[in-house]
Every structure is written in structure tokens, then in C-alpha cells.
N, C-alpha and C positions, 0 to 999 in steps of 0.2 A: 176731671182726673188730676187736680192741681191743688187740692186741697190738706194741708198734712195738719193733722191732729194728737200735734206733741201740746205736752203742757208746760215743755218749756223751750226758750228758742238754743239753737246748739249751742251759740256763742257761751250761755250761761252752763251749759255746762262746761265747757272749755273751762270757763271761770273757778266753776266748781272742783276742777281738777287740778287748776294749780295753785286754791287755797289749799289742798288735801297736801300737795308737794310741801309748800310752804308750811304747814303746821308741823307736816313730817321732823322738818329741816330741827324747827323750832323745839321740839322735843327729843332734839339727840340724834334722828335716826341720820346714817349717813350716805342715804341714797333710797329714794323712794320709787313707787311706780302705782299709776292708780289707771282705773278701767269705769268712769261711767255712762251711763247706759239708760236708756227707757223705752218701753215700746207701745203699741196701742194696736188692735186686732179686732176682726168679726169676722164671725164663721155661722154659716149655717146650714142646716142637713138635713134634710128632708127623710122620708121612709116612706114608700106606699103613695107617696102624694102628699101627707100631713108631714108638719111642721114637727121634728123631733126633737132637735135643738136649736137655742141661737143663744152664743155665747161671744160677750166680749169681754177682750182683756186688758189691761194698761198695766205695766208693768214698769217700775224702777231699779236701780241697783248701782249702785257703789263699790268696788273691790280696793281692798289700799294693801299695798305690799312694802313693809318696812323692813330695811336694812341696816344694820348694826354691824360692820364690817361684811363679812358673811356669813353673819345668823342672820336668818330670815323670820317676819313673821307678818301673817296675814289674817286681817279681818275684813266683814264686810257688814251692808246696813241697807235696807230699802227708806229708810229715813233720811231726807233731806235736808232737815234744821239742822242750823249752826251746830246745836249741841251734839247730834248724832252723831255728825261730821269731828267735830271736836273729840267723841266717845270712841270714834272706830278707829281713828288714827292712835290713840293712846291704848288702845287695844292690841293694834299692831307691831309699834313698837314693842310694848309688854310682855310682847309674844318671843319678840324675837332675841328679848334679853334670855328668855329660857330654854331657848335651843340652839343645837349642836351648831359648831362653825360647819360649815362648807365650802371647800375652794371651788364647786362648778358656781357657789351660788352671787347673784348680783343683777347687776344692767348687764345690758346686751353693749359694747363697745358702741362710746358715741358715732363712729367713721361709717357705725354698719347702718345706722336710722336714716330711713326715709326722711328725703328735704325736697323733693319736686314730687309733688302729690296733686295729682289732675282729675277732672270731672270723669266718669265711668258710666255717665246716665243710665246710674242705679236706684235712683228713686222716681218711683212712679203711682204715687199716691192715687187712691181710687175711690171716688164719692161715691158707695155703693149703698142705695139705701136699704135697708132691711128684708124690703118687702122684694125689693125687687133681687135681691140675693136669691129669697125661697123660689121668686118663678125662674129666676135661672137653674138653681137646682131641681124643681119640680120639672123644667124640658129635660134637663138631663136625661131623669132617670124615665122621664116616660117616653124619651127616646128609645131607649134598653126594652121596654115592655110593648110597645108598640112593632117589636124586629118579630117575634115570634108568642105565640099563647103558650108556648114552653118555657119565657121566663115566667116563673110564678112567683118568685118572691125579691126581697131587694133588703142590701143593707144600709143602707142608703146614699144618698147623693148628696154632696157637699161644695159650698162655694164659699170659700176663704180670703182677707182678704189682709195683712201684717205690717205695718211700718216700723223699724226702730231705727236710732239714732245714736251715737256713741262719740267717745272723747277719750283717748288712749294716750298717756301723759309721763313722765319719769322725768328723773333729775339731771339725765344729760340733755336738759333742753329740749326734747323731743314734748310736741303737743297736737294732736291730729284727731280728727276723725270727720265722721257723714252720716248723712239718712241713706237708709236702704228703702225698699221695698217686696215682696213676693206673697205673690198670688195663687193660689190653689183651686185647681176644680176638678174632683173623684166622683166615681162609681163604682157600687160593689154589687152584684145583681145573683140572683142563683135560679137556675134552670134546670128541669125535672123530666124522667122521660120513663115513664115504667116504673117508678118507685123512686130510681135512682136521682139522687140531685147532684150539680158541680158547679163551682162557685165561681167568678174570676172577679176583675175589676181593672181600673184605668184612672190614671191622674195625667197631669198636667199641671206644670207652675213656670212661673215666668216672673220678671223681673217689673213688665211693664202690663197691665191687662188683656191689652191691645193685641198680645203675641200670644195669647192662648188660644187654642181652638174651639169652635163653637161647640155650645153645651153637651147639643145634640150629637154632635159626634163622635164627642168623650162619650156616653152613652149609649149609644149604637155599640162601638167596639166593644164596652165592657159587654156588652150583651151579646156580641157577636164571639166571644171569647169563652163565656161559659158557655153558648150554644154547642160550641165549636168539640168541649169536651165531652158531652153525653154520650153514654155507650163505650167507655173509655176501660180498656181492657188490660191486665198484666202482661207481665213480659218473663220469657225464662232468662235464668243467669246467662250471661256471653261477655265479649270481650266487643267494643262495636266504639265507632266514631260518637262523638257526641256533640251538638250545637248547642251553643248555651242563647237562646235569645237576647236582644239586644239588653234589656234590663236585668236579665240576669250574668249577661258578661261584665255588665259595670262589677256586679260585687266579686267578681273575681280580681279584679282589678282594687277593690276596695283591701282586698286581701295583701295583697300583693303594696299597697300601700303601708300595712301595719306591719309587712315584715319590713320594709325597710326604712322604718322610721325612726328615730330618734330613740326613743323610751324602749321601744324590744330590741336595739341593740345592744343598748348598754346595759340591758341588765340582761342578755344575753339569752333572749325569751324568743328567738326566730332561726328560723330554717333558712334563712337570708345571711346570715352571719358574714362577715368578710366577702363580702358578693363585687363590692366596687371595681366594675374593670372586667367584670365575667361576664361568659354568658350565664343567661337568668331567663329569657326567652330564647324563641324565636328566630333568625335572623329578620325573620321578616317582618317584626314588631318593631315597631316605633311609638314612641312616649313621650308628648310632651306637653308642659305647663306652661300655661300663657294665662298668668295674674292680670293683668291689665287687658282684656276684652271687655267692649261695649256691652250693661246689661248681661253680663256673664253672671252664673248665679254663684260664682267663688271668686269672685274679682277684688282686688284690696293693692293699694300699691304699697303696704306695711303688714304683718303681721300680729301676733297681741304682744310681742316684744316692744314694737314701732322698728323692727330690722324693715328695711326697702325689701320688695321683693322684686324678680327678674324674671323675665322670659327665659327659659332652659329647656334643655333635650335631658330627658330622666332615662328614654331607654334609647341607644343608635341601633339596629340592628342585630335588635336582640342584646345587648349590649347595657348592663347597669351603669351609667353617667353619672349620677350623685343620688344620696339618701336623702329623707326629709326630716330636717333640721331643725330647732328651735334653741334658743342662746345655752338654755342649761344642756339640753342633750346633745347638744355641739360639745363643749366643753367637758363632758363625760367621757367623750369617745376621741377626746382630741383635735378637732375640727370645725371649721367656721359653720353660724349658722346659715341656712338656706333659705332661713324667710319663712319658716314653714312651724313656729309654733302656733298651734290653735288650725292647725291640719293643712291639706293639698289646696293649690288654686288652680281652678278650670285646668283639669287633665284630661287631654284628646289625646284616643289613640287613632293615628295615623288608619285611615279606612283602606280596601284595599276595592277592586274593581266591580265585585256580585254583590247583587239583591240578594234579598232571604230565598226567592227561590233558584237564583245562583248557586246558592250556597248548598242547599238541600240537592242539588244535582251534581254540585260536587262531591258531595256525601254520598252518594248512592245510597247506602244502606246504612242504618242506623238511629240515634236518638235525638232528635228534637227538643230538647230542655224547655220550658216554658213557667215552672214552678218550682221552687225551691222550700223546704220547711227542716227545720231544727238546725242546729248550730254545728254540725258536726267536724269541725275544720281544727286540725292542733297545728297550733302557731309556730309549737319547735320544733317539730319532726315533719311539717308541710302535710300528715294524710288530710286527705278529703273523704268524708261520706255521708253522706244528706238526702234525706229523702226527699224524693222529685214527681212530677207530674210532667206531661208532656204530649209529642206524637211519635207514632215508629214509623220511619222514613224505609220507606223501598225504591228501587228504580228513579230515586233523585224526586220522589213525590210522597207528600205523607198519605199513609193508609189509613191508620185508623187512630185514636187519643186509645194513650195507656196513662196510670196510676200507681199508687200504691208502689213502686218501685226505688232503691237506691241506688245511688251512682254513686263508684269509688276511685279513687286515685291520689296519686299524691303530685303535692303541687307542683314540686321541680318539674316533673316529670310532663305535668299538665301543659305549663307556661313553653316549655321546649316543644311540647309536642302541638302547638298552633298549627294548623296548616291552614289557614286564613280568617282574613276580619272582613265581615261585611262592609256597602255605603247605608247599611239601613242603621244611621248613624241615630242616639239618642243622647240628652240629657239626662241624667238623675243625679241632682246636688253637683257635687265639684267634680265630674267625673262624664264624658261623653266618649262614646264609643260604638260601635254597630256588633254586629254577633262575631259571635265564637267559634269558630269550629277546629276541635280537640279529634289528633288522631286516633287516641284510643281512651276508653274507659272499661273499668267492669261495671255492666249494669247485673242487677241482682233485683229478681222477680219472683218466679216458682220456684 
């Protein structure tokens, strides 16, 4: 598990980022900022037991951002010769002699860049050979088909495995970066009972291999998940509590991130507008972003600015504590950045005492969330309405899987009306959280 398979060592690119500075300088521009990059990947995915694909990737890139007071102008390049290097930087410049000045535009204030940047034992390279990728995905999925003769078909099973490495650089001195790593292993199974089939699946990624769960596992569940839906019935219109399970409470939270970030403020595109200092949930929510956890899969002690990032409370008690930041969208709205262009780092929301079937007994009556599909969320009026898959909870126990149904509401109203967060706490990307449960929705059925 020690093995990294870059084609070049970081130092050189470090190197490579501050000839890009330096050539900047050399052609007029009066402040630069450059982003290189490389990454190398294998994936492979099985179907039915046969081999469906095996793809690898290796990937390069370059980004140079040249500054002309505050015209800006930006090119990039996956070519690494001198000349390319020499081509993109006079591209950049070139660029930015033809566009409009900007006063949000520039570096990010030298005072605000990360200068003590420590290890996050985030790379965890994994000698996976090929062959033995497919038989990790081949238990997978015949984990899933071995639970029931009702799975009958599969989309299939995949084991992933990504390194990249990067070098984040500008003119106020600032020069940083690291290897990452993350690892993947999915199932997508579908289960049939009378005609009718219902689909689910299951991942898992992790930072290090070591921390993912076994194949089988991940396969059982997703298997145990589409079993779970067969026979899965509509529901009349009503007004009813609603649980959003664990992975589907992240994206309300993911929601709840774009309204209050940077770019939809100032251009005035959220239902979040002037929220700083309000309630915006809950009292009973708590939010907060901790950048610097071990192997966290949003962990960075900088930014793509190179601003440092900080440990913060985003929500106290229901409570909006600060928006997410980035130099220019700071600067739009007035205000320091937060460390946060190029998105959120590891946001935990604060879990509270019940399991999922706590929570389902809390609810007495009501929707169980377990799937989500279409986009149906407006970002400046907060409604919500998406169609969902799930269970109808009676007596604090679920009865039977329903379908085909929408769930509506608007977000204000959603985020206020929490009346608890599970410890059936999960990961997905920068964002961990346990379930939802929302005191009211309209669900909409017959």
C-alpha cells in the first residue's frame, strides 16, 4: 500500500509552478497564480461475474491565472514542455490585456495564506493489481445475488482505486501542495418479484483502503436494499413528517451550502440572502467544519486561493455563524474570505441521541425518504419538490416500501422544522451527517 505512481516527483512540480510565476513576472503580468496537478487511477466493474470494464487514467494539468492590475486572464495546458509552459503563460497574459478591469479581481491578501501546513495522512496509495480488483468486485456483487434468487439482475460492481498530487502557487509567495488518495467500492443490483423490478445500490470511499468495508458487505446491503423495495406501493396526498436517510440528508445540507456561499450571494441567486446572525435552522442544529481531520475526504489546510483554512462553527443553534468564502466572492460582498473557494471542508452535523429506528419511533407516522430523483429545488425562492422513493412508517415501524411519489416543501421552512438528527452518522464527499427528520411535508401520491 506504499506505492505512488506519479510520473513526476511533487517537488518538480512545485518547480514547475514557480517557473509559470516567474515567466508570468517576466511578461508584464503583475501578479500571477498557477494550479498544477496530475493524477493516475484504476477502476474496474464487473456485471453478472464478467469483466465489463477496466479503465485507467493518468491525467495532467496546468492552470495559470495572469493579472494586469485587475484584468484578469486565464489559460491552461495538459502539456508539460518548456514551450507549452512558455505558450500558456503568454496566453494568459494576452488574455487579460483584453478584459474588463475588476476591483473584486486579484490574490487573495498575503496575511490571509496558509504558512504552517501539516501531514493529514491523506495519502494512501494502493498496489491493487488488476486481477485482483475484478475478484474483489466479482465478491461484491455475488454477495448481493447469493442474499436472495429475487436478485436477478445487476449493474454492476466496481472497485476504484485514484492518486493525485498538486502544487498551488501565486506571487505573494505562497507555494503548497500534497498527494491525496481515494478509494471506491459500489454496487448496483435489481430485484424482481411478479414482473415488478426495484433498483438500489451502495458505495463506500475512504481516504486509505484499509477503512473500507469488506466487498461482501457493500453487496449484501445493496442487495438487501433493492430486496427491501419489492411490492412497494403509492401513497395519497397528506401533509406527514418526513425522514430523509442518512445519504439523503447530506444533500440537503449540500443545499443548504449553495445557498450560502459565495457566488449565490452576490449575485443574489439564494433564498439565504442576508441570513448572517439569523435563524436559518433549527435550534437544535449545529454545523461545523473541521479542515484539518486525519484522512478526512475534504481535508486541506489552504484553499485553491492558498487562504489557510480554520476550524469554525457555520451553524450555533440553529444559528448562521459565517457563509463560504473564496477571495473574489469575499470581496463582492464585502467581506473576508473563509478559506472556502473550491468548496466546504469536512462539515459535521452535530448528531443527536436515536438510531434510525429511534428516529422512525419518533415519527410515528409518516415518510421514510430513501431515494431521491430529478432536480427540483429553486435556489431563490427555497421550494423543494423531487420525486422520491422510500417506506410509510406507522406506529414508529415501517409498514410497507412506496414509490412513484413527491415530496414538497420549501427549504426555510424544511431547515426550521428539524425535529432531530440521527447517530446513524455517514460520510459522502465533504459533508457527514446522520438522518433527518422534518416535521412536516406534503407528500403527493394518488
Amino acid at each position: 500500500m506504499t506505492t505512488a505512481r506519479f510520473t513526476y516527483p511533487l517537488d518538480t512540480l512545485r518547480q514547475i509552478a514557480l517557473d509559470l510565476l516567474r515567466q508570468a513576472a517576466a511578461q508584464g503580468a503583475s501578479a500571477c497564480e498557477t494550479d498544477v496537478s496530475e493524477g493516475y487511477g484504476q477502476t474496474a466493474v464487473v456485471r453478472k461475474g464478467a469483466v465489463e470494464t477496466i479503465e485507467y487514467n493518468r491525467d495532467k494539468s496546468i492552470g495559470v491565472t495572469a493579472y494586469l492590475g485587475q484584468r484578469k486572464g486565464f489559460a491552461s495546458t495538459s502539456d508539460f514542455s518548456p514551450k507549452a509552459l512558455t505558450d500558456t503563460v503568454a496566453a494568459a497574459v494576452s488574455i487579460a490585456r483584453f478584459t474588463a478591469s475588476d476591483d473584486c479581481a486579484g490574490l487573495a491578501e498575503p496575511g490571509l495564506m496558509a504558512r504552517e501546513i501539516h501531514d493529514l495522512d491523506l495519502f494512501h496509495p494502493w498496489d491493487l493489481p488488476v486481477d485482483e480488483a475484478i475478484e474483489r468486485a466479482r465478491a461484491c456483487e455475488a454477495a448481493a445475488f447469493a442474499l436472495d434468487p429475487r436478485i436477478v439482475n445487476s449493474e454492476g460492481a466496481g472497485v476504484s482505486t485514484q492518486q493525485h498530487q498538486f502544487v498551488v502557487a501565486n506571487s505573494n509567495g505562497f507555494a503548497a501542495g500534497y498527494p491525496t488518495t481515494r478509494h471506491y467500492l459500489s454496487c448496483a443490483v435489481i430485484a424482481e418479484q411478479g414482473g415488478a423490478m426495484q433498483r438500489d445500490d451502495w458505495y463506500a470511499e475512504a481516504r486509505d483502503a484499509r477503512d473500507l468495508p469488506a466487498g461482501d458487505a457493500v453487496g449484501r446491503y445493496a442487495g438487501q436494499r433493492a430486496l427491501a423495495r419489492l411490492s412497494s406501493r403509492k401513497l395519497k396526498t397528506m401533509k406527514v413528517p418526513v425522514l430523509f436517510e442518512a445519504p439523503m440528508a447530506s444533500g440537503l445540507l449540500a443545499s443548504f451550502v449553495g445557498a450560502v456561499s459565495g457566488g449565490s450571494l452576490y449575485r443574489k441567486t439564494s433564498f439565504l440572502l442576508d441570513s448572517l446572525g439569523k435563524q436559518v435552522f433549527s435550534p437544535l442544529v449545529q454545523l461545523s467544519e473541521q479542515p484539518h481531520l486525519k484522512k478526512g475526504l475534504a481535508s486541506g489546510y489552504f484553499d485553491d486561493d492558498g487562504v489557510a483554512t480554520h476550524p469554525r462553527e457555520v451553524v450555533k443553534d440553529g444559528v448562521l455563524q459565517g457563509y463560504f468564502l473564496g477571495t473574489y466572492s469575499a470581496r463582492k460582498l464585502g467581506m473576508k474570505s473563509t478559506g472556502n473557494a473550491g468548496g466546504s471542508h469536512n462539515l459535521i452535523l452535530q448528531s443527536g441521541g436515536l438510531d434510525l429506528p429511534g428516529l422512525l419511533k419518533k415519527m410515528g407516522r409518516g415518510l421514510l425518504v430513501t431515494d431521491l430523483m430529478g432536480q427540483g429545488i429553486n435556489m431563490v425562492t427555497g421550494d423543494y419538490s423531487r420525486g422520491a422513493a422510500g417506506y410509510w412508517v406507522e406506529g414508529g415501524e415501517i409498514r410497507y416500501p412506496v414509490e412513484e411519489i413527491t415530496i414538497a416543501g420549501n427549504l426555510r421552512a424544511m431547515f426550521k422544522g428539524i425535529v432531530a438528527v440521527g447517530k446513524d452518522e455517514l460520510t459522502r464527499g465533504s459533508r457527514r451527517c446522520g438522518s433527518i427528520l422534518i416535521d412536516s411535508m406534503t407528500v403527493a401520491g394518488n
